[in-house]
VOMARKE-573032 format. One record per residue (C-alpha): z, x, y. Coordinates in steps of 0.5 Angstrom, whole numbers, padded with zeros to 4 digits, always signed. Each point is the difference from the previous one (the first is absolute). Layout:
BEGIN
ZXY...
***
This chain:
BEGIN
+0162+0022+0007+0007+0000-0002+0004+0005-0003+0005-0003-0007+0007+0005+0001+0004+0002-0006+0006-0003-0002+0006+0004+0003-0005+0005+0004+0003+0005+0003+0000-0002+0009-0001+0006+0002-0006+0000-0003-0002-0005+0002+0001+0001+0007-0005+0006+0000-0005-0005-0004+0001-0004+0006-0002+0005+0005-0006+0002-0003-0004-0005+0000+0003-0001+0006-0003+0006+0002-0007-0002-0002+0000-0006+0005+0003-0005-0004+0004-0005+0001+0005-0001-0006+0005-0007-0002+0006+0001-0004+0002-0005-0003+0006+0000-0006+0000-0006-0005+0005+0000-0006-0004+0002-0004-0005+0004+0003-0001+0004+0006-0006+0001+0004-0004+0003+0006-0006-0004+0002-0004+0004+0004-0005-0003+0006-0006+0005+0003-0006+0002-0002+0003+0002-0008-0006+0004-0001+0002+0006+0001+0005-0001-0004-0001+0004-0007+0003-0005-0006+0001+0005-0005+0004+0004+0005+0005-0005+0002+0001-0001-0007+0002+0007-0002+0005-0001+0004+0008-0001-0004+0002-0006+0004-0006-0004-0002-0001-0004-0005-0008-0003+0002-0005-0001+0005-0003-0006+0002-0006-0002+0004+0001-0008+0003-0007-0002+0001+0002-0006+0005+0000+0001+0007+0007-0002+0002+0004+0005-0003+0008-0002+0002-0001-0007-0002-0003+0002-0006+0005+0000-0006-0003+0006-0002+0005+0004+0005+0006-0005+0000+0000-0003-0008+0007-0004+0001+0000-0006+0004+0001+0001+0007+0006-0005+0002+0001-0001+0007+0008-0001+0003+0001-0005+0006+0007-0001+0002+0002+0001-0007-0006-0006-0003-0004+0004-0005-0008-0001+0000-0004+0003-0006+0002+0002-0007+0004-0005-0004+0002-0004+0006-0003-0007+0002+0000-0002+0006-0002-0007+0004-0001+0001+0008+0000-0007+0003-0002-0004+0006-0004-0003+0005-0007+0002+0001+0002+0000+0008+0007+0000+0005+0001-0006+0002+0005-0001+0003+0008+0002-0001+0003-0006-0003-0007+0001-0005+0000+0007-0002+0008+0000-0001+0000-0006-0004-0005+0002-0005+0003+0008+0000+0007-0004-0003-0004-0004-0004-0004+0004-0003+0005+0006-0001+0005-0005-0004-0006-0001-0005-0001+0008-0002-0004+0003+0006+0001+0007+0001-0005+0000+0007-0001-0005+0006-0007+0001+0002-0002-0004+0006-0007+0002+0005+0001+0001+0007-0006+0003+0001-0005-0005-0004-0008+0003+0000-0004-0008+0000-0007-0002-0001+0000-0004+0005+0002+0003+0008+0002-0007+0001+0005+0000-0006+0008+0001+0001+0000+0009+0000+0008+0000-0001+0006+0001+0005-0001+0008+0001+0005+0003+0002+0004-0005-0001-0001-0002-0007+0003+0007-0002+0007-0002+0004+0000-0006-0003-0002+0003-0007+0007+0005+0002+0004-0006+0001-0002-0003-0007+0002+0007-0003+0007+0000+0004+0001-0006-0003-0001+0000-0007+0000+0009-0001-0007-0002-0002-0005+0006+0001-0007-0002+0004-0007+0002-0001-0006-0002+0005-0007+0002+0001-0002+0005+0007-0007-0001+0003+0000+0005+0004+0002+0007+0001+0002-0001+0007+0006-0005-0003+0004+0005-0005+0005+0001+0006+0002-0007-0002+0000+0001-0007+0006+0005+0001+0005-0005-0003-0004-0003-0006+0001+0002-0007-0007-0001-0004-0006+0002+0005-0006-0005-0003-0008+0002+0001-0003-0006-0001-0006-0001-0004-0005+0001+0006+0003+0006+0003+0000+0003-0007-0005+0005+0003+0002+0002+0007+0000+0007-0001+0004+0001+0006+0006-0004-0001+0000+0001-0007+0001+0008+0002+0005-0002+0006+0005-0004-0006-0001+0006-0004+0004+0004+0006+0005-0006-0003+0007+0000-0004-0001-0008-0001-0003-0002-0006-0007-0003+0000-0002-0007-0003-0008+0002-0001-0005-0006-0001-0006+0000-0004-0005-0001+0006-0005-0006-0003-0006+0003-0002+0003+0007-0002+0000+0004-0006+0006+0002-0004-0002+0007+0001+0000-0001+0008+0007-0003+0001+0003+0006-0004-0005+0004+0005+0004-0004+0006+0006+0001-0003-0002+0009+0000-0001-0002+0007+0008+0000+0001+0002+0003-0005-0004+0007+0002+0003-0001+0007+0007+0000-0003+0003-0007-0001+0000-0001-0009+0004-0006+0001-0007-0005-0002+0001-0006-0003-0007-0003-0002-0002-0008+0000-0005-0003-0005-0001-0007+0006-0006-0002-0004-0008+0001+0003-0006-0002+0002-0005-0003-0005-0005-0005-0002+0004-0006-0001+0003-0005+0005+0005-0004-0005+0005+0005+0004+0002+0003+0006-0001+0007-0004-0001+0002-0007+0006+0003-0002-0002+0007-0003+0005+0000-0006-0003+0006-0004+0002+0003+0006+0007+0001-0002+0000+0004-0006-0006+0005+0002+0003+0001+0006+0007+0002-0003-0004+0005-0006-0003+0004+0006+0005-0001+0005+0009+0002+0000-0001-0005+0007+0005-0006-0001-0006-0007-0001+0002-0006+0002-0003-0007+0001-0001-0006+0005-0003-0005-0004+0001-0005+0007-0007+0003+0003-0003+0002-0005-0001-0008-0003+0002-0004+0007+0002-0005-0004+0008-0001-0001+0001-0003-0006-0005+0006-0003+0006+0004+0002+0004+0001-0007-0005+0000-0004-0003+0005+0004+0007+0004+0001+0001-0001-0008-0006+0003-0001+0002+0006+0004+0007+0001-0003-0003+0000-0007-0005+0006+0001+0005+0005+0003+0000-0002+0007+0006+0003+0005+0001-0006+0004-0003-0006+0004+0000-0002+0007+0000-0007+0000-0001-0004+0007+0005-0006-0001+0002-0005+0006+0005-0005+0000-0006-0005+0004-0006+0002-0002-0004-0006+0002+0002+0002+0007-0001+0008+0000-0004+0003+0005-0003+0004-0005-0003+0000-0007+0005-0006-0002-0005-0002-0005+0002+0007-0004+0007-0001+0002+0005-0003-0006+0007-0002+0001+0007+0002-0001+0001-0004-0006-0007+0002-0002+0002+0007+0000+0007-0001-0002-0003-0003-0006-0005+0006-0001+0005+0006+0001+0004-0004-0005-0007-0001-0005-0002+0008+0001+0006+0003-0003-0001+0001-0007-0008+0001+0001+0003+0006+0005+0005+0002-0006-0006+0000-0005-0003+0006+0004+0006+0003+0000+0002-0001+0007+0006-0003+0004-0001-0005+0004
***
């Protein structure tokens, strides 16, 4: 249930509304948009009376959300959420590019593409220190010292650094690393999605390769009722019939996800097909339906990567795609 407050409502009105729904048992999130203020309220709103709160003359409506996921739902939160990362804006009219390697490599690696990528218009580094993998024989990152390596990159190009976690034993080594990913395979780790949600980091949420666009939002309720609103959603393609992919790139996605939720949605269009030269159009296609950004793996040798170099795209390839987005940015009513 959400309550719509009038224009200009009288505060302390409103704070002995607060209190008595509080004191029904519920809990009850502000939230003041621009042209709107309302309070959500999460419980058992059964034993609320509609007609009762309307009465009330700071009240303008009272609506039931039907959803299950209340703080992702744009029902309570009508204006987009934008989230600030050292002053770098993820949401709203801003689009923002996070780029990098699949995996750390090495400091030379890491610290080359951080400054070649940065030159062409990312905003972000991302880099896997941790890297889930099919395969237990496959490369699975330099751990803990991926993430120095990725915080020397940072130092030396100001760029801030995104990287996935597997597990709720390493958020210690997350102390320092500016965008927290959920990869696609732990979308559904309950405990750590609530354990980040003790956090004040923003979270990259990937769509699991099998899941259901109610269930990411379900995930992302996780860490938001645990505390943590700074949830950035990722479209990272999905499991289906066809193999002619890696996955297939659920572009619908985008603006359904946007209609329901005030949550930044981005894109990574390099798992999603697998492919590298499917990248742009892949990416253009993201930018034109309203994304909110893209996460692009990019390697200055992709031939000889330790991970998924078959997606990865080069820094030329990039910084031809960056140059190429712009006006299909600037269309959605964006700013790259």
């Amino acid at each position: 249930m959400v309550i719509i407050l009038k224009e200009h409502a009288n505060k302390g009105e409103v704070e002995k509304l607060l209190h008595d729904i509080q004191d029904l048992g519920l809990n009850t999130h502000m939230i003041e948009g621009e042209q709107s203020s309302i309070i959500g309220l999460i419980g058992d709103t059964t034993k609320i009376n509609a007609d009762d709160i309307s009465a009330n003359d700071v009240v303008e409506a009272v609506r039931r959300v039907q959803e299950p996921y209340k703080l992702a739902n744009r029902k309570f939160h009508q204006d987009d959420t934008v989230i600030d990362v050292e002053g770098t804006k993820i949401g709203g009219t801003n689009f923002q590019i996070i780029a990098g390697p699949c995996s750390v490599e090495s400091r030379e690696q890491i610290t080359e593409i951080a400054k070649d990528v940065k030159k062409s218009g990312a905003r972000f580094l991302r880099g896997g220190a941790f890297k889930p993998r099919t395969s237990p024989y496959a490369f699975q990152g330099l751990h803990d010292d991926g993430i120095k390596l990725l915080l020397e990159a940072k130092k030396e190009t100001g760029l801030p650094i995104v990287t996935e976690i597997m597990s709720i034993a390493h958020i210690d080594l997350f102390a320092d690393v500016d965008v927290i990913q959920v990869g696609a395979r732990n979308m559904q780790n309950f405990e750590l999605l609530k354990e980040l949600g003790h956090s004040d980091k923003p979270i990259l949420l990937k769509r699991g390769l099998a899941n259901t666009l109610e269930e990411l939002l379900m995930s992302a309720e996780y860490i938001m009722a645990s505390g943590n609103e700074n949830v950035i959603l990722c479209e990272r393609g999905i499991r289906t019939f066809e193999t002619a992919t890696r996955n297939t790139l659920d572009i619908s996605a985008i603006p359904m996800l946007k209609s329901v939720s005030h949550l930044p949605v981005i894109v990574d269009p390099s798992h999603a097909c697998g492919i590298a030269w499917m990248v742009e159009p892949m990416a253009k296609a993201a930018a034109a339906v309203g994304a909110d950004g893209l996460i692009v793996e990019v390697h200055n040798n992709p031939a000889k990567a330790l991970c998924d170099g078959k997606q990865s795209i080069t820094p030329e390839a990039f910084d031809k795609l960056v140059k190429d987005l712009r006006p299909l940015v600037e269309l959605s009513g964006k700013t790259l």
